[in-house]
N, C-alpha and C positions, 0 to 999 in steps of 0.2 A: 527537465522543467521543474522549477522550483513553485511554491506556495504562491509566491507574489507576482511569479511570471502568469501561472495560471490565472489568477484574480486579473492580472491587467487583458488577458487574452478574452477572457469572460468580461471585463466590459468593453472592450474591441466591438466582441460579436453582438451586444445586447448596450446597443449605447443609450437606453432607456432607463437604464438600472445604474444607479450611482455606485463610486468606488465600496465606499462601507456597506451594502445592502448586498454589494457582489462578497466582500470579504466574510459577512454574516451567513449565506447559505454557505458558501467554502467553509466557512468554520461548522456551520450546523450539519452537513457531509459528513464532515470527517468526525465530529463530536460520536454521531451516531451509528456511524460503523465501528468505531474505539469503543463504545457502550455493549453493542453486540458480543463484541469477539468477549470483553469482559466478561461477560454475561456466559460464556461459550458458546454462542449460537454464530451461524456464521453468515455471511450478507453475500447474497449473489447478483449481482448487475449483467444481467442479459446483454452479452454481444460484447461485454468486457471479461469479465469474468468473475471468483468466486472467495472472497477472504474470508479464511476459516484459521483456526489454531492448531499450533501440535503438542504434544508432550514428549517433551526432552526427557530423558533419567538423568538424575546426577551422576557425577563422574568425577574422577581426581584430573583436574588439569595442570597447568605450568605457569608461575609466573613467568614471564618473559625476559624480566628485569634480571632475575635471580639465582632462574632454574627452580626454585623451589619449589614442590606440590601442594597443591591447594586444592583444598576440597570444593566443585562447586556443586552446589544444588540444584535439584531438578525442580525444569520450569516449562512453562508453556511459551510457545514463540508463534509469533503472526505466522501467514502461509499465505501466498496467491497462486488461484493457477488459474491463465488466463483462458480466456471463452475459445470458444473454434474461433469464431468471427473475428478474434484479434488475433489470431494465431494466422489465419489466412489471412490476414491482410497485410503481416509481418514479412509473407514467405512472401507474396503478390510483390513486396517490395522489394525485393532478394532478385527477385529472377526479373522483374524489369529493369534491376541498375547494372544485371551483366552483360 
């Protein structure tokens, strides 16, 4: 599912709530979990689960193009790990489609 599938599903369910008003919480979501992780603090959504950061080290990598080695630098990168609650209800669907 993409940004704008979401928005259109979210006003499906909530047909009270106009397109743009839907797009404005969707953007103010996402704004404020990007602020978080910025921040290094991390955001947990109970029954989904928990976005936090990691730290990479640098390392010499490879252009691809080239072969050549290229120095990259160490960075921080998002991270999810999902809730039980999502994680069971993933396998819940595994084992009723066999």
């Amino acid at each position: 599912m993409i940004r704008s599938e979401l928005v259109q599903q979210l006003c499906t369910d909530f047909p009270d709530l106009t397109q743009r008003e839907v797009e404005g919480v969707v953007s103010s979501i996402f704004d404020s979990i990007t602020e978080q992780l910025a921040k290094g603090g991390r955001v947990e959504l109970r029954g989904f689960g928990a976005f936090s950061t990691r730290q990479r080290d640098g390392r010499v990598g490879r252009n691809p193009r080239t072969g050549e080695s290229v120095s990259v630098d160490a960075k921080r990168v998002p991270y999810f790990k999902p809730g039980k609650e999502m994680r069971e209800r993933l396998n819940l669907k595994e084992v009723t489609a066999e």
